[in-house]
MDTraj code that builds the backbone (N, CA, C; nanometers):
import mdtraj as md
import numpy as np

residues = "UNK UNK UNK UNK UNK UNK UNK UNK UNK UNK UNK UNK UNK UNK UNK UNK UNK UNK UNK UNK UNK UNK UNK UNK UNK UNK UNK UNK UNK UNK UNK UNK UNK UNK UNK UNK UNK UNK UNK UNK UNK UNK UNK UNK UNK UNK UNK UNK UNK UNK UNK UNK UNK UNK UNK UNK UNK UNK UNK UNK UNK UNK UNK UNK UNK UNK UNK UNK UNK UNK UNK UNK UNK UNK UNK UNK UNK UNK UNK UNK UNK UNK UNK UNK UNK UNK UNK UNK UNK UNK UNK UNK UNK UNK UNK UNK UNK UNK UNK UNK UNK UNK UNK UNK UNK UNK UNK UNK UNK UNK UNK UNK UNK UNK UNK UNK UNK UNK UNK UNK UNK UNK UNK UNK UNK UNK UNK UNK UNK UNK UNK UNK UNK UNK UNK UNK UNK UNK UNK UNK UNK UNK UNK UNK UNK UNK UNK UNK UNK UNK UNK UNK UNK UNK UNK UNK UNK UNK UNK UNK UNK UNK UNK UNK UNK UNK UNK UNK UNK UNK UNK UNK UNK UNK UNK UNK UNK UNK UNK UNK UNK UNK UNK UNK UNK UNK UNK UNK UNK".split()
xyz = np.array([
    [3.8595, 12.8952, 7.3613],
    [3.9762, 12.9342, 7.4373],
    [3.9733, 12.8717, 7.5758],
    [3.8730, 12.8946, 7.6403],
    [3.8361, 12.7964, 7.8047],
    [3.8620, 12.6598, 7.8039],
    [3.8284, 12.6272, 7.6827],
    [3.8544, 12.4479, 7.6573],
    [4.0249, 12.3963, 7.6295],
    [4.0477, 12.4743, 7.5834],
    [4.2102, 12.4958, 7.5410],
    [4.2744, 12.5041, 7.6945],
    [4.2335, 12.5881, 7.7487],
    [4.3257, 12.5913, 7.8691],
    [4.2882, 12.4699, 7.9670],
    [4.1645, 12.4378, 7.9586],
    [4.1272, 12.3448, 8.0325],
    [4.1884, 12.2311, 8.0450],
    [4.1847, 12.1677, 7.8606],
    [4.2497, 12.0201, 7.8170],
    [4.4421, 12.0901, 7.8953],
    [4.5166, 12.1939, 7.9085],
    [4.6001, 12.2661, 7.9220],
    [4.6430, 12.1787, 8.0588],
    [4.5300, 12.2635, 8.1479],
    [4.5691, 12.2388, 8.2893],
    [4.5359, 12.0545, 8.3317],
    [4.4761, 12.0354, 8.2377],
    [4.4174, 11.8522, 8.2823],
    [4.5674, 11.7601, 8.2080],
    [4.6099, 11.8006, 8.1148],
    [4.7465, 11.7841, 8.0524],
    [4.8639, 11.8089, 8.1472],
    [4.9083, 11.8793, 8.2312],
    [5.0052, 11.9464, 8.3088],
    [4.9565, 11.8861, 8.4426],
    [4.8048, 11.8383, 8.4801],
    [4.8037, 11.7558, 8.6087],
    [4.8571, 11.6253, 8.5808],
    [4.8406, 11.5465, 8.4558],
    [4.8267, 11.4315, 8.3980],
    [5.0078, 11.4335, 8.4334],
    [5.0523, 11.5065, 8.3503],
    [5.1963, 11.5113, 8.3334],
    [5.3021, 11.5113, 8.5037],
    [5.2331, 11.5820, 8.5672],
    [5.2900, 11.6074, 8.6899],
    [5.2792, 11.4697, 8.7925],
    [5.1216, 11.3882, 8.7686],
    [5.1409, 11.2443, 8.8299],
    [5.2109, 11.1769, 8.7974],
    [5.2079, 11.1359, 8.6296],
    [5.2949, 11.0463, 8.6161],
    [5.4487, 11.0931, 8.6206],
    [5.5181, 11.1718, 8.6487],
    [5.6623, 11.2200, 8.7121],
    [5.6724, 11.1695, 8.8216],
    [5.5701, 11.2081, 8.9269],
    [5.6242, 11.1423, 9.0288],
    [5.5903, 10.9523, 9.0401],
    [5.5021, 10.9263, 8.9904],
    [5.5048, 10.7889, 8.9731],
    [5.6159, 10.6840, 8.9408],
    [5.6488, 10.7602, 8.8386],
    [5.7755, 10.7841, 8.7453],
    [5.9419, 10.7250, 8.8833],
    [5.8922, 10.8885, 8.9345],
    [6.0135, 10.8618, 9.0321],
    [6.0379, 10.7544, 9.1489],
    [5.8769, 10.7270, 9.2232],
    [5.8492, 10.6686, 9.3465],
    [5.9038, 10.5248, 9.2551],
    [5.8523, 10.4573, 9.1387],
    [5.9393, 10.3562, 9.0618],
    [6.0273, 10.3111, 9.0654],
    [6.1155, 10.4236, 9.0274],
    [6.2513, 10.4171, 9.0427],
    [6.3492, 10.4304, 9.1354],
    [6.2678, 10.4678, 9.2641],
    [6.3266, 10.4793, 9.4017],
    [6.2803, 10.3358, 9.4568],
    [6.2042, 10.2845, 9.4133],
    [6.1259, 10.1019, 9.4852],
    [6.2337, 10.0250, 9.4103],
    [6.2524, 10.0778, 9.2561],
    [6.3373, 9.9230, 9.1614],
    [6.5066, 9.9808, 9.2440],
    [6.5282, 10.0958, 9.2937],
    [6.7296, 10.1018, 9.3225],
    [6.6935, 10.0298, 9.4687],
    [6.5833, 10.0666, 9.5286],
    [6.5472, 9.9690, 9.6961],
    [6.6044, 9.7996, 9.6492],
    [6.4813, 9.7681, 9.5451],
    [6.5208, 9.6123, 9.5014],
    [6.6421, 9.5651, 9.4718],
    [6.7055, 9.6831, 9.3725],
    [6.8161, 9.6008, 9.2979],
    [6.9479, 9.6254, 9.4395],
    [6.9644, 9.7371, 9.5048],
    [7.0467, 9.6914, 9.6310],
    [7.0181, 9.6147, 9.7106],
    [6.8789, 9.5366, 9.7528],
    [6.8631, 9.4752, 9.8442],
    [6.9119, 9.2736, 9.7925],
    [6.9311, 9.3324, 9.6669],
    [6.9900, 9.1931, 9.6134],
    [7.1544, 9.1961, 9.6176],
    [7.2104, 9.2808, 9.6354],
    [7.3709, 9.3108, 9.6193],
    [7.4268, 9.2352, 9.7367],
    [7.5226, 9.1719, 9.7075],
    [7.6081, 9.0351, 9.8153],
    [7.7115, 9.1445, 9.8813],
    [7.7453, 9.1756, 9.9903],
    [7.8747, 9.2424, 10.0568],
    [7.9920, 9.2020, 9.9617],
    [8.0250, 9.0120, 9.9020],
    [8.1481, 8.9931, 9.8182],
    [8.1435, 9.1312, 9.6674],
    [8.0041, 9.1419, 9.6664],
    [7.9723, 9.2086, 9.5158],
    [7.9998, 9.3899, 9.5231],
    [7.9552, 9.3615, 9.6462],
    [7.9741, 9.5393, 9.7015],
    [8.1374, 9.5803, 9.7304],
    [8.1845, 9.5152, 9.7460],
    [8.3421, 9.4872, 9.7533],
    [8.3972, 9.4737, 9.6658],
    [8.3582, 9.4107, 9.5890],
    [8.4407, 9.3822, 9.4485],
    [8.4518, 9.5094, 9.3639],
    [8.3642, 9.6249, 9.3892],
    [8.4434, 9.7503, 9.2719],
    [8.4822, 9.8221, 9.3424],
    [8.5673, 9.7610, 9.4593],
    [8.6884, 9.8335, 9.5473],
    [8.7706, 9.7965, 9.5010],
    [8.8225, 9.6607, 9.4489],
    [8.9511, 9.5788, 9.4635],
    [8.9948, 9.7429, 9.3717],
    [9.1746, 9.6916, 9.4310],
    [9.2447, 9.7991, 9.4209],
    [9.2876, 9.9205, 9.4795],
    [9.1435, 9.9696, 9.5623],
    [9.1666, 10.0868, 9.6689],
    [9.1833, 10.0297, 9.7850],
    [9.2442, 10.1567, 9.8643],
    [9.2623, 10.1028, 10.0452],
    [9.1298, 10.0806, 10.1033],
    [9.1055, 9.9840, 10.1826],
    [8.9802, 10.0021, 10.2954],
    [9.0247, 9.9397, 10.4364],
    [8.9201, 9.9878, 10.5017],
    [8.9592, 9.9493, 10.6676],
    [8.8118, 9.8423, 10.6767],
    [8.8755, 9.7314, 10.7515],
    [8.7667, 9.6459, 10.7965],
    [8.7743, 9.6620, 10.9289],
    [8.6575, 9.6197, 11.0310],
    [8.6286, 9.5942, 11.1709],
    [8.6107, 9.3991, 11.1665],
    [8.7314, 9.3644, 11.2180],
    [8.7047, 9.2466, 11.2266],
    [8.6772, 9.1590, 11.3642],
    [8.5591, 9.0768, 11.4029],
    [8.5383, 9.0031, 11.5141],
    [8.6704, 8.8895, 11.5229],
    [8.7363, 8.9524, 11.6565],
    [8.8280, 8.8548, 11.7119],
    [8.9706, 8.9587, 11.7080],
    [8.9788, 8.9901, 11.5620],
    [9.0767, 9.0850, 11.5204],
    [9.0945, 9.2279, 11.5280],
    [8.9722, 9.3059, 11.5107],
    [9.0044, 9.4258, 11.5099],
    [8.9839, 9.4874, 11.4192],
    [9.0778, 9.6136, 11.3950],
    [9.0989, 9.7247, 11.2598],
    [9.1790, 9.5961, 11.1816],
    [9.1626, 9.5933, 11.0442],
    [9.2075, 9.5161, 10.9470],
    [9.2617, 9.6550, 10.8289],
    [9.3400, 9.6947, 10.7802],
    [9.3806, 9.7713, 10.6996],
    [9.4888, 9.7114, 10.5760],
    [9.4417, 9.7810, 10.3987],
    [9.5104, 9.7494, 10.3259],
    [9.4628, 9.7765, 10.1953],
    [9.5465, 9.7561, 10.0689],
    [9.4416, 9.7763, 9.9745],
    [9.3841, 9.6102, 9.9358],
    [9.2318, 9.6617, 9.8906],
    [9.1962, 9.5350, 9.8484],
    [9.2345, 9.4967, 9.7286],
    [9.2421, 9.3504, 9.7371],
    [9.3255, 9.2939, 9.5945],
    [9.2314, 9.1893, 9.5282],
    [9.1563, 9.1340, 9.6199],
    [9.0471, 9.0181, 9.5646],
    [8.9622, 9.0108, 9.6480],
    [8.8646, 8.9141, 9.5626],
    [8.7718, 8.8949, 9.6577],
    [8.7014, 8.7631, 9.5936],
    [8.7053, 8.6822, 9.7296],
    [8.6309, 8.5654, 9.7168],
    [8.4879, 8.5211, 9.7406],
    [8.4841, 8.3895, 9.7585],
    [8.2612, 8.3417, 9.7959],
    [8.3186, 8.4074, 9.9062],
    [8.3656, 8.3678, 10.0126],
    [8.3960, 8.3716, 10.1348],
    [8.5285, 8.4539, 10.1826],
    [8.5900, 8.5112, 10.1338],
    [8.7282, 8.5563, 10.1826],
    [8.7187, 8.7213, 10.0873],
    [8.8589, 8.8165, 10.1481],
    [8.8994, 8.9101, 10.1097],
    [9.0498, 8.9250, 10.0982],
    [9.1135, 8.9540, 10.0451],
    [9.2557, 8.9689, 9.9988],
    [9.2736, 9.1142, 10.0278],
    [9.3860, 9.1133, 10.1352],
    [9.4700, 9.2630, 10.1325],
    [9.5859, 9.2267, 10.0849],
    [9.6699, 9.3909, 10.0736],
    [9.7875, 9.3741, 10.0691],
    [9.8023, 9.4889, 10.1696],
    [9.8590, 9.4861, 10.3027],
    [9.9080, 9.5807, 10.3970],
    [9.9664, 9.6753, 10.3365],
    [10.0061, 9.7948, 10.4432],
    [10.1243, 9.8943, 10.4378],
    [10.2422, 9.8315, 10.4473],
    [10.2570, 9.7227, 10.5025],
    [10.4183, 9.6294, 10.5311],
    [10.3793, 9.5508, 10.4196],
    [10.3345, 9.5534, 10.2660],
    [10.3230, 9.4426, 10.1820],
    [10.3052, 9.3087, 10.2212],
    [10.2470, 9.2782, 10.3367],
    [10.2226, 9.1538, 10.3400],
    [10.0685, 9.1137, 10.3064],
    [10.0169, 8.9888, 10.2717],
    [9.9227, 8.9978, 10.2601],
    [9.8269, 8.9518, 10.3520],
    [9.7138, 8.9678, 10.3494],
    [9.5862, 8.9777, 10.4313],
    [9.5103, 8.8691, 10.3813],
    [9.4488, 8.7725, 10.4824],
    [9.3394, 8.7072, 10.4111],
    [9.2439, 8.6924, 10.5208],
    [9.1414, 8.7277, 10.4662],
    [9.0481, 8.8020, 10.5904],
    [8.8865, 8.6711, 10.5825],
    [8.8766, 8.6099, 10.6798],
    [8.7064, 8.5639, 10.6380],
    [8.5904, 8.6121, 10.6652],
    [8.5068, 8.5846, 10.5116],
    [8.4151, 8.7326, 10.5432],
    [8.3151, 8.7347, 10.6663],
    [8.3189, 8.5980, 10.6833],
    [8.2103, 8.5918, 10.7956],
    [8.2470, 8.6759, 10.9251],
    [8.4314, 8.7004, 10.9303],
    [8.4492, 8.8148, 11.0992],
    [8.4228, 8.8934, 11.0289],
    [8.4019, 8.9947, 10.8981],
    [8.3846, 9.1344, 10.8931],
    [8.2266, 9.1914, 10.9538],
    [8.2940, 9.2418, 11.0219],
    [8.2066, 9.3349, 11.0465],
    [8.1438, 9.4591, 11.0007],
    [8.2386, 9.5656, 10.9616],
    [8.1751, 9.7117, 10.9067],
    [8.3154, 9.7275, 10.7861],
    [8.2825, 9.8089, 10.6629],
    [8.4198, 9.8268, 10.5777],
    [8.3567, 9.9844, 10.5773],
    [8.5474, 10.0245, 10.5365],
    [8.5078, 10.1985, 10.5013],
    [8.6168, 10.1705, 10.3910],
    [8.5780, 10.2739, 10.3341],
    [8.6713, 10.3263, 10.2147],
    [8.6092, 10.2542, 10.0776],
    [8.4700, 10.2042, 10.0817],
    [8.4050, 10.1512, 9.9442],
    [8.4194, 10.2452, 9.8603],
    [8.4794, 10.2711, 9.6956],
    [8.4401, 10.2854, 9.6010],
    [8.2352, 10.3160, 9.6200],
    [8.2379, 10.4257, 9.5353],
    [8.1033, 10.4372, 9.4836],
    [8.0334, 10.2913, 9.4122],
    [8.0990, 10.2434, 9.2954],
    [8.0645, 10.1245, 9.2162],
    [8.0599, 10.0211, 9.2839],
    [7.9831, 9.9084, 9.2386],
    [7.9687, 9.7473, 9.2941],
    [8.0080, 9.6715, 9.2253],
    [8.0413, 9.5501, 9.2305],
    [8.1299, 9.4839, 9.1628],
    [8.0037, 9.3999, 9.0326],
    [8.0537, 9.3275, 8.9333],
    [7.9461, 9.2731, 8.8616],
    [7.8852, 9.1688, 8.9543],
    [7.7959, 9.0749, 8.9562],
    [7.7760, 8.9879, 9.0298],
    [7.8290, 8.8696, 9.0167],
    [7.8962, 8.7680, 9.0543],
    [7.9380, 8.6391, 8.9941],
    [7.8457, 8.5844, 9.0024],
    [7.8270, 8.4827, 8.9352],
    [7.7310, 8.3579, 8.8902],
    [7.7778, 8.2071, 9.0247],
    [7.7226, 8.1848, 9.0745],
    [7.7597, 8.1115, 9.1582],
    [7.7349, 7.9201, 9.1048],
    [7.8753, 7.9321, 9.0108],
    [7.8856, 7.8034, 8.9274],
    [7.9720, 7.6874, 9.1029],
    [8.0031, 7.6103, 9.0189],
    [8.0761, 7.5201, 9.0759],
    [8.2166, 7.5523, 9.0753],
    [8.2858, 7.5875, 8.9984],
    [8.4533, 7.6453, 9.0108],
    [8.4591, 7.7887, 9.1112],
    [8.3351, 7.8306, 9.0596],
    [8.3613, 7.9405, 9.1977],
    [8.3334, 7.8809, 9.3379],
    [8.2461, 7.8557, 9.3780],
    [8.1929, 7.8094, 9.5184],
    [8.3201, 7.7011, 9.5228],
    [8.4239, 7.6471, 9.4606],
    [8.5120, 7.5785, 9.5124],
    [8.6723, 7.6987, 9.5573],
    [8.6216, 7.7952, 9.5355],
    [8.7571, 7.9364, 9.5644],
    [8.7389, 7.9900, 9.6354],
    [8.6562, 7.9116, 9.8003],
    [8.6401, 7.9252, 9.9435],
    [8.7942, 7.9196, 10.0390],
    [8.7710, 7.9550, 10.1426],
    [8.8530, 8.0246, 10.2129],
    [8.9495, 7.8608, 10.2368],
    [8.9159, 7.7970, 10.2791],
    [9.0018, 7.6293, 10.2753],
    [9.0306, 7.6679, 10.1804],
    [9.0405, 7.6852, 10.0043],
    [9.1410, 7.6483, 9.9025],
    [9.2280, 7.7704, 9.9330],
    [9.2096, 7.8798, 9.9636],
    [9.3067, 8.0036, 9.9734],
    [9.4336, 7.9816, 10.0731],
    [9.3338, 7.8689, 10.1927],
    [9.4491, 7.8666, 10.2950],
    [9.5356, 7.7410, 10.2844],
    [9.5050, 7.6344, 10.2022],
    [9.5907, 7.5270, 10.1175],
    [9.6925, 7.6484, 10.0062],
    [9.6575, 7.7138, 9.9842],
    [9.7627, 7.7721, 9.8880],
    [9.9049, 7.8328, 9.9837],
    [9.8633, 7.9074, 10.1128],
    [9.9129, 7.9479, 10.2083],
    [10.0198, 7.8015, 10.2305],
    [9.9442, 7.6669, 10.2788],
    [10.0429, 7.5841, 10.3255],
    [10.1399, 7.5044, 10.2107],
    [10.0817, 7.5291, 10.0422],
    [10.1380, 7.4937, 9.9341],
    [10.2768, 7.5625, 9.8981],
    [10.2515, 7.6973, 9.9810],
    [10.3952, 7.7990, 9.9543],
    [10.4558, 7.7869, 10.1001],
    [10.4138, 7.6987, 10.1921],
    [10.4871, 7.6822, 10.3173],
    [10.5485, 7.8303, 10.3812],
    [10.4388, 7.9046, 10.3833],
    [10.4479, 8.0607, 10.4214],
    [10.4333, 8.0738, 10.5760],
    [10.5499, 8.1746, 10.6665],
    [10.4918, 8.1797, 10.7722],
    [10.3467, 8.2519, 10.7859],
    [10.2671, 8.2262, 10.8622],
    [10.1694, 8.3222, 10.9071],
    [10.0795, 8.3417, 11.0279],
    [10.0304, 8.4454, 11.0141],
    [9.9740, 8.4865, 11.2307],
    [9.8362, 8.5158, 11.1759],
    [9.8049, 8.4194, 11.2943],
    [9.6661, 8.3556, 11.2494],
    [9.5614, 8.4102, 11.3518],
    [9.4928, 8.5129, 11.3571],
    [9.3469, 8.5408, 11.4244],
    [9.2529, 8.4860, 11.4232],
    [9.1914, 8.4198, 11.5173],
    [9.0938, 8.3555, 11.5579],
    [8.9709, 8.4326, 11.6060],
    [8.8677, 8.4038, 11.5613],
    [8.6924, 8.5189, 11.6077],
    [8.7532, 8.5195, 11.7581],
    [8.7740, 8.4509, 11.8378],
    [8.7714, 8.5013, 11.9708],
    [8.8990, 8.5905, 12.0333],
    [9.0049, 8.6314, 11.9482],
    [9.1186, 8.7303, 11.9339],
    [9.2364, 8.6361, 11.9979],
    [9.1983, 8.5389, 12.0137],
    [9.3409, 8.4058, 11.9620],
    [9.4231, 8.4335, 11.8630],
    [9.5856, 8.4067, 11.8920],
    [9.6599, 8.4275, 11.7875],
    [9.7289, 8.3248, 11.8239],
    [9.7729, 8.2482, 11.6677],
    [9.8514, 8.1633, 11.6688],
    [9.9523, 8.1910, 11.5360],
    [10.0878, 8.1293, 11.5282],
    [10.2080, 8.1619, 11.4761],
    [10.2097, 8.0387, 11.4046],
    [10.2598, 7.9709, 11.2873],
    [10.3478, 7.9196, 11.2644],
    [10.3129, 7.9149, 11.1117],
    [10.3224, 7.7780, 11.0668],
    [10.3305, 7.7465, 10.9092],
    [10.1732, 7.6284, 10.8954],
    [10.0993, 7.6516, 10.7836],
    [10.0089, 7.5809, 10.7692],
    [10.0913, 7.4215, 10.7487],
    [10.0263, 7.3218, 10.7785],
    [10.1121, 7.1974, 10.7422],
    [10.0109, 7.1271, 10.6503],
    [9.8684, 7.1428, 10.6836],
    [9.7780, 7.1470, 10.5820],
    [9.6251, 7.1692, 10.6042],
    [9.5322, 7.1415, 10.5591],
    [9.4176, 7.1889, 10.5530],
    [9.2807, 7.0684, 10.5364],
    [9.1898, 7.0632, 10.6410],
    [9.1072, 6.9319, 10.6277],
    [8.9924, 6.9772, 10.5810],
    [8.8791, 6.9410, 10.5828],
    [8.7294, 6.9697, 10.5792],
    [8.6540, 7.1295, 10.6563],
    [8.7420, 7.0729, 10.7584],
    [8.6648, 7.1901, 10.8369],
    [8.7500, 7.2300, 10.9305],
    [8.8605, 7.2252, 10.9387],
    [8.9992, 7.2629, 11.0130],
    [9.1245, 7.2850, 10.9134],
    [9.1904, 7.3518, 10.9758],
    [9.3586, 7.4184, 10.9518],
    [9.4806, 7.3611, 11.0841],
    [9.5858, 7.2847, 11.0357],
    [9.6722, 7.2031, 11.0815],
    [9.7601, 7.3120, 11.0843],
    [9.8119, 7.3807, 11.1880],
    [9.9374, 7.4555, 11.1979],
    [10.0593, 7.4182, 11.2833],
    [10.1778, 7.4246, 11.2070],
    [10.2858, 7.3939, 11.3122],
    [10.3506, 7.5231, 11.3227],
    [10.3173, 7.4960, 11.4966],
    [10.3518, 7.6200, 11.5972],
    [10.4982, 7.6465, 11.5803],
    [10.5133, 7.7646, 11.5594],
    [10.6631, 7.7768, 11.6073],
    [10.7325, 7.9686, 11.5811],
    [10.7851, 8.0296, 11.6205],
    [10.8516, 8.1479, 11.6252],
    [10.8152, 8.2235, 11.4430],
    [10.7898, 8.3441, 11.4561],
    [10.7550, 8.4377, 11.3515],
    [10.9139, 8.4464, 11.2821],
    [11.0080, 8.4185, 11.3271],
    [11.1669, 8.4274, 11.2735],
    [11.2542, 8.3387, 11.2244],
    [11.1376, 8.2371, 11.2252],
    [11.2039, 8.0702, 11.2209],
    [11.1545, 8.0108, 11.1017],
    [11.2062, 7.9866, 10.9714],
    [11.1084, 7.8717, 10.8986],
    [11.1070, 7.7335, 10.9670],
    [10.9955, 7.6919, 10.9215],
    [10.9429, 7.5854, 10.9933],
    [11.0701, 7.4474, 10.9469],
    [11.1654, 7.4429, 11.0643],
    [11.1998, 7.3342, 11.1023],
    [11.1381, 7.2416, 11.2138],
    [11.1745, 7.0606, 11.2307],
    [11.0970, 7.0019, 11.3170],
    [11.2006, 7.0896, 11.4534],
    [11.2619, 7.0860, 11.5016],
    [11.3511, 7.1389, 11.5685],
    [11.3072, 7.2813, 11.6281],
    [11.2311, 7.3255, 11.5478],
    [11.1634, 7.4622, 11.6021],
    [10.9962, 7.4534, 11.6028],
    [10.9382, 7.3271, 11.6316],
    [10.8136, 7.3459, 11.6181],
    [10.8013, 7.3045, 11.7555],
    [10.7222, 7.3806, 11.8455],
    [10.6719, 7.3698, 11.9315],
    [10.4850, 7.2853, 11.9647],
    [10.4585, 7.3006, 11.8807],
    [10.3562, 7.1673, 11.8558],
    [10.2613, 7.1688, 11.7594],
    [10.1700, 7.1221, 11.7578],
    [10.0473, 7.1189, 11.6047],
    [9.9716, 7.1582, 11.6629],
    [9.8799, 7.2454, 11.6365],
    [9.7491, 7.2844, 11.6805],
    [9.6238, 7.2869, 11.5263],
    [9.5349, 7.2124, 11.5621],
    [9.4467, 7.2578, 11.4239],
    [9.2915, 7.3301, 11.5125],
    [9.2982, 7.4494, 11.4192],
    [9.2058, 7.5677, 11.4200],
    [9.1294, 7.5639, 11.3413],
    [8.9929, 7.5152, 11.3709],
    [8.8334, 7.5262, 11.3307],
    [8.8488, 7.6218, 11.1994],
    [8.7764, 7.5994, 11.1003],
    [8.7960, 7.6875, 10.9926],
    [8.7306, 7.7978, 10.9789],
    [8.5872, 7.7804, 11.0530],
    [8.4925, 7.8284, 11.0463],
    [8.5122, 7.9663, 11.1891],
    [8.6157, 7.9044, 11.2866],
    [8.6637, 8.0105, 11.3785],
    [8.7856, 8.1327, 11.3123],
    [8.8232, 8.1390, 11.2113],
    [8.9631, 8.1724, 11.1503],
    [8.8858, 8.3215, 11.1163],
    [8.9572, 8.4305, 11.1604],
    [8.9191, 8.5671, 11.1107],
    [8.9786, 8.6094, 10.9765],
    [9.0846, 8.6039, 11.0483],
    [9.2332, 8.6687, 10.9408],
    [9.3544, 8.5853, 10.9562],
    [9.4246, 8.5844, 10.8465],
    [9.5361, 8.4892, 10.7919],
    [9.6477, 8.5913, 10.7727],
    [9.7374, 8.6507, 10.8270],
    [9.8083, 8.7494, 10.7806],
    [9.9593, 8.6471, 10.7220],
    [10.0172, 8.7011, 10.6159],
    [10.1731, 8.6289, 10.6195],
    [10.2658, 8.7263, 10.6405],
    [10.4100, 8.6345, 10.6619],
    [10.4614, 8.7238, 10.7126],
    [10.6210, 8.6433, 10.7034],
    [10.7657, 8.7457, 10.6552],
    [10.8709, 8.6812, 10.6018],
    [10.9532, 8.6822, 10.7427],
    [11.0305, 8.5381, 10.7544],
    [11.0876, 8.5333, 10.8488],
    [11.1986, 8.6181, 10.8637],
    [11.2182, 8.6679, 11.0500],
    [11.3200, 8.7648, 11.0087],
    [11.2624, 8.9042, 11.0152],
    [11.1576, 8.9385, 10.9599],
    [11.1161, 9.0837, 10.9207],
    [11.0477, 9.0987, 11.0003],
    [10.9410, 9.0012, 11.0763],
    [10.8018, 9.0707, 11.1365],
    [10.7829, 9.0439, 11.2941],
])
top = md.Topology()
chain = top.add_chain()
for i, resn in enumerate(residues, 1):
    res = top.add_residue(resn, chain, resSeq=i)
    for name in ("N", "CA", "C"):
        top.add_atom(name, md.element.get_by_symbol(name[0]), res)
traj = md.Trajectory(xyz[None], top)
C-alpha cells in the first residue's frame, strides 16, 4: 500500500512538471511565431473593418481597411474617398481585428504591388488627389506620372480637373517622402 501511494505521489510530481513545461513551450513557440508576424500581415485580418492610423507628416488617418500591400494600405474614408497610406509613415493602428492575416510569400508579382504601382494607377485614372508628405506638406493636383523614385504632380485647385490652363506648376515628390495619397472628386472636396 506505501509503494502504491508512493509510485502515486512520484506520478502526480512527474505529471505536474511536465504541464508546466508543457506550458512555458507554448508561451516561447506564440513569443516566436509573433515575433515573425510583418505589421502588412497583422493588418491584413482587418481588411474590411474601420481602423485609425497615426501617421508621420499626416496625422489621425481614419477608414475602413480595404487592402493591403508590401508597402502601402488602402482606406476607404467616411466621405468614400479613398486612402492610400505608406506604410513606412504609420506609426501606431487601433481598431485591429483579433486575427492576422495569412502571410504572403514574397514572390516577384508581389514585391512588384509597391506603393509606385498603386500611385501609377492613381495617375492612369487621372484622379484628383491631396498629397501628404512625412514632413506635413500638402500638395494638390493630378499625378501626371510616376518615376523610380519620385511622383510628377500637376499642381492645380481641388475643384478643377486638370486642365493646362489651370495648372499652376509641376512639382515631383520623393516617393519615399509620400505619407498618404488621399483622392478626391472635383467639386466635392
Amino acid at each position: 500500500m506505501r509503494w502504491q501511494q508512493l509510485f502515486a505521489d512520484l506520478q502526480a510530481e512527474f505529471d505536474a512538471a511536465e504541464s508546466a513545461a508543457d506550458r512555458a513551450e507554448d508561451g516561447t513557440r506564440r513569443r516566436a511565431e509573433l515575433g515573425a508576424v510583418r505589421l502588412s500581415e497583422r493588418l491584413a485580418g482587418s481588411v474590411g473593418r474601420p481602423v485609425s492610423l497615426r501617421c508621420r507628416g499626416a496625422g489621425d488617418v481614419a477608414g475602413t481597411l480595404t487592402d493591403v500591400g508590401p508597402d502601402w494600405l488602402l482606406l476607404t474614408d467616411d466621405r468614400r474617398r479613398e486612402v492610400l497610406v505608406a506604410a513606412a509613415a504609420v506609426r501606431s493602428v487601433a481598431g485591429l481585428a483579433r486575427r492576422t492575416g495569412p502571410p504572403e510569400p514574397d514572390g516577384v508579382v508581389r514585391a512588384r504591388l509597391d506603393l509606385r504601382r498603386a500611385v501609377r494607377g492613381l495617375a492612369r485614372d487621372r484622379s484628383v488627389v491631396h498629397v501628404v508628405l512625412d514632413d506635413g506638406s500638402v500638395h494638390v493636383g493630378t499625378v501626371d506620372g510616376v518615376g523610380a523614385d519620385y511622383v510628377e504632380l500637376a499642381e492645380h485647385a481641388a475643384d478643377q480637373p486638370r486642365r493646362a490652363a489651370a495648372v499652376r506648376g509641376v512639382a515631383a515628390l520623393a516617393l519615399p517622402a509620400i505619407a498618404v495619397v488621399r483622392t478626391l472628386a472635383p467639386g466635392l472636396d
